[in-house]
PAZA-311551 format. One record per residue: z negated, y, x negated of N, C-alpha, C in turn; residue in one letter. Coordinates in steps of 0.05 Angstrom, whole numbers, plus 5000, padded with zeros to 4 digits. Layout:
! residues N
ZYXZYXZYXA...
//
This chain:
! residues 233
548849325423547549515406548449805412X550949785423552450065423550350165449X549750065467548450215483545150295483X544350225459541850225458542450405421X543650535420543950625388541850825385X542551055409539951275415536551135409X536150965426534150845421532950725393X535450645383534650465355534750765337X535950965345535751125320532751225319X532051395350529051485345527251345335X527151005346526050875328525450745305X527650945287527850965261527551165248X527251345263526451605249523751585252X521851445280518851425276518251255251X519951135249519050935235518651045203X521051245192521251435178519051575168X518751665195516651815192513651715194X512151455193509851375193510851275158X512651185156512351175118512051265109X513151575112512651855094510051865094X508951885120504551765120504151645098X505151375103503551145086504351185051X507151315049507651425028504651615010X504551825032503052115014499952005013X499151795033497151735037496651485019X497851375004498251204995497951284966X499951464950500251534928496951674927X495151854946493152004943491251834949X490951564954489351394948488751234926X491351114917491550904892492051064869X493351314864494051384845491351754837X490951824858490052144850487052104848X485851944870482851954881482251694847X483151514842482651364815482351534788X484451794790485151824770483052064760X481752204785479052404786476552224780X475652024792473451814785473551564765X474951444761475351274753475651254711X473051184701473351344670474350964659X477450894648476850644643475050564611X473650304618471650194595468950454599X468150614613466650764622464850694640X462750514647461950544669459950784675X459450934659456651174655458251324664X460651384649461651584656463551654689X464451454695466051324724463051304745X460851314738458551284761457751604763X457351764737456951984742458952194753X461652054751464352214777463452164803X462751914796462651864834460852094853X458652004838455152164843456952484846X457952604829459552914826461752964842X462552714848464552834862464952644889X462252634897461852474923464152414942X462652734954466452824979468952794974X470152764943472952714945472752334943X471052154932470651904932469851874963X467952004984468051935003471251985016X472252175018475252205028477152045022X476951854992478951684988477651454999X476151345011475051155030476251215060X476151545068476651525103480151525096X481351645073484351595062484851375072X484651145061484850865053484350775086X482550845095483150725119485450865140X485651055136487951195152490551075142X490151075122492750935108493750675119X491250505123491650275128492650205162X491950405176492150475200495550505209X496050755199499450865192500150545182X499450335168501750195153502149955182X499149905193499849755216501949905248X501350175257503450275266506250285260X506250345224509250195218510749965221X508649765211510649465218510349505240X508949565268510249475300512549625293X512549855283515549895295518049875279X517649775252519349675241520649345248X518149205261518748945282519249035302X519349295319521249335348524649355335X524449465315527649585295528849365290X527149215281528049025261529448685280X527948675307526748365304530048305323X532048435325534548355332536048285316X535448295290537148245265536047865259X532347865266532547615259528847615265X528447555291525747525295523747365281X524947155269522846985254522347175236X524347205216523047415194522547695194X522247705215520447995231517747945238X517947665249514947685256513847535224X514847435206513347405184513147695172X514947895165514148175146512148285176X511548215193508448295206506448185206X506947945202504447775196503447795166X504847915144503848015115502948225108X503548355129502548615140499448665158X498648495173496448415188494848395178X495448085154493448005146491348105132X492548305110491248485089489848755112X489648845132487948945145485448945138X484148675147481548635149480448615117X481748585095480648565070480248965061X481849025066482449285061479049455073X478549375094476049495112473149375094X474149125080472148985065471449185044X473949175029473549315001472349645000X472849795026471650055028469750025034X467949755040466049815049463849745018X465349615001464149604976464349784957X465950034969466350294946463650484960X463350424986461150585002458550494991X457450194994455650094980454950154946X457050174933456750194904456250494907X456650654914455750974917452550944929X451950844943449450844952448150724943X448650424926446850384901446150614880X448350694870448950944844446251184865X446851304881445651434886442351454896X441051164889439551024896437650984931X440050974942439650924970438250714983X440150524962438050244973438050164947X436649904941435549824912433849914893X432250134914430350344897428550164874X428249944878426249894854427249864830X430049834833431649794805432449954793X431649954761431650154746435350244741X435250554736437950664737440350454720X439650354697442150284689442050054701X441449874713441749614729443049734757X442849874766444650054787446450084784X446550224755449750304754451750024739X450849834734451349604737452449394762X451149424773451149404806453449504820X453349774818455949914827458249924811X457649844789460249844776461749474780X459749284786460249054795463049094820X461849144831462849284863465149374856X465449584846468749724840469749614821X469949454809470949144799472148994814X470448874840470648794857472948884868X472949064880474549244891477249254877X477149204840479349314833481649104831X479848834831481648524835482948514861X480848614877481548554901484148774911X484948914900487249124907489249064883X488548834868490748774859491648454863X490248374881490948164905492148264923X491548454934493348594955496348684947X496048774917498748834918500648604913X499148284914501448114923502948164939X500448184966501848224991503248445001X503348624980504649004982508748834976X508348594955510648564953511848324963X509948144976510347994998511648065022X511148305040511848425061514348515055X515048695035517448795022519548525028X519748315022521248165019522748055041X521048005072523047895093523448295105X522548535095523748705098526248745086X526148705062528648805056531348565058X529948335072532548185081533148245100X531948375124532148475152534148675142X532848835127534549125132537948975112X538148825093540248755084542248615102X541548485124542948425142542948565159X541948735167542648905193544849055194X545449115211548849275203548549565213X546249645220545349895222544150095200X543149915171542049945158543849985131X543650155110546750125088545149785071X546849585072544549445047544249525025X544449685009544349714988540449804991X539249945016536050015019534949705019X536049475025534449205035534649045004X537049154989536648994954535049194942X533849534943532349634933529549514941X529549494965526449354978525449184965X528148934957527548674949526648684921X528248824908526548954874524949024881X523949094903520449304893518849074898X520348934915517148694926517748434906X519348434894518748234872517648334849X517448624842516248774815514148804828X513448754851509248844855508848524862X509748304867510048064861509548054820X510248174809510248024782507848224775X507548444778505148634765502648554767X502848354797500248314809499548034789X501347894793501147564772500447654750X501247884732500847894699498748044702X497648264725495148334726492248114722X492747914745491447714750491247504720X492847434712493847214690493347354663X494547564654494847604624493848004624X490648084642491048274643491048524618X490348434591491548614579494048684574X495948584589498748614591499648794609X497748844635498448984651499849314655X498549424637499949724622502049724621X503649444613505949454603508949414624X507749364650509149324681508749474691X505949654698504949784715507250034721X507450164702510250414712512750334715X513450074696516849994711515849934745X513449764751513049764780513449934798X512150134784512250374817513850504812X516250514790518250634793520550564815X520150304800521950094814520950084852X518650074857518150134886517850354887X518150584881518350824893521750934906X522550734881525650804889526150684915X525050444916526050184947525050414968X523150514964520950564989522050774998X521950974981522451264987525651344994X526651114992529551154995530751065023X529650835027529350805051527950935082X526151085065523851255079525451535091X527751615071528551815074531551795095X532251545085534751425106533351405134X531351315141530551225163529651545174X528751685165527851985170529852095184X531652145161534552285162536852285184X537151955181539851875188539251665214X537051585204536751385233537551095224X539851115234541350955239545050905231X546250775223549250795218550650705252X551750965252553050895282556050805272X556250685297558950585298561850695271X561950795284564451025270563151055237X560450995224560351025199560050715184X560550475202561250275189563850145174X563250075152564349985139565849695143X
//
């Protein structure tokens, strides 16, 4: 490792640095672009944001896919970083990573459709409030389905932050923050799914709790790279 340290560091600072992506692009998808359209127990009111505020709902669609883009460039190279510490569970936190791709391309394409119902693009013979019915079906759709995903937001987390807890390049203390965040989007997603008027009540210990794993790590890997020799313990 000593002769390849240079190497493993840049490739930790890319790596750094495509999270900080998936970070800003991430928080401005799930949390800002929802919080402009999205009226909850509203569907009149959540159809007539969309219709008004088309261009920023179209942008959190090309978001979301960029996003999703950046997160697959990350795991390769968090599996080039990682897969000396323990390739099987390298190539599993990439394969949890993969899989949610192709659902992700699904679901934008049902936020695109439900705007083009609302806006009566296609379905012209159906009268307006059966439309906005329609589209509000759809981003429903959409909203299970991204909270299926965030199984797998805390699925992936998990053979990450055992990678980075064993690695000796890594401080562990970032790979037991990881491991809290992917078991708290592991439980938010279950009590979302199971008991969802309960959900309110996880939702912010969640992304506290993964903002801390993520962004802390995000900033080590930016920063520092790597722990060379001489800073092991």
């Amino acid at each position: 490792m000593e002769m390849n340290s240079g190497l493993l560091k840049n490739t930790a600072r890319i790596a750094g640095l495509l999270y900080l992506f998936l970070i800003i692009t991430g928080v401005f998808g799930v949390m800002y672009i929802p919080s402009q359209i999205i009226v909850p127990g509203d569907s009149i009111s959540t159809a007539k944001n969309m219709i008004s505020n088309e261009l920023l709902f179209r942008t959190g669609v090309l978001n979301d896919i960029i996003s999703n883009t950046i997160f697959l460039f990350l795991v390769l190279v968090l599996y080039r970083l990682l897969k000396s510490v323990n390739e099987h569970q390298a190539k599993i936190m990439f394969a949890l990573v993969i899989v949610q791709i192709p659902f992700v391309f699904i679901m934008e394409a049902f936020n695109i459709t439900s705007l083009m119902i609302l806006k009566g693009e296609i379905l012209k013979t159906f009268e307006l409030n059966q439309r906005q019915d329609l589209a509000m079906l759809f981003t429903e759709i959409n909203n299970y389905g991204t909270l299926s995903l965030e199984m797998f937001w805390g699925f992936w987390l998990l053979p990450f932050g055992l990678l980075v807890y064993k690695s000796e390049f890594i401080p562990r203390i970032f790979g037991i923050l990881l491991l809290v965040g992917g078991f708290a989007y592991i439980i938010d997603s279950t009590i979302g799914i199971l008991f969802p008027n309960y959900s309110s009540f996880v939702k912010y210990p969640t992304l506290l709790l993964v903002a801390i794993g993520e962004i802390s790590i995000t900033l080590w890997l930016l920063i520092k790279g790597i722990k060379t020799k001489e800073q092991k313990v």
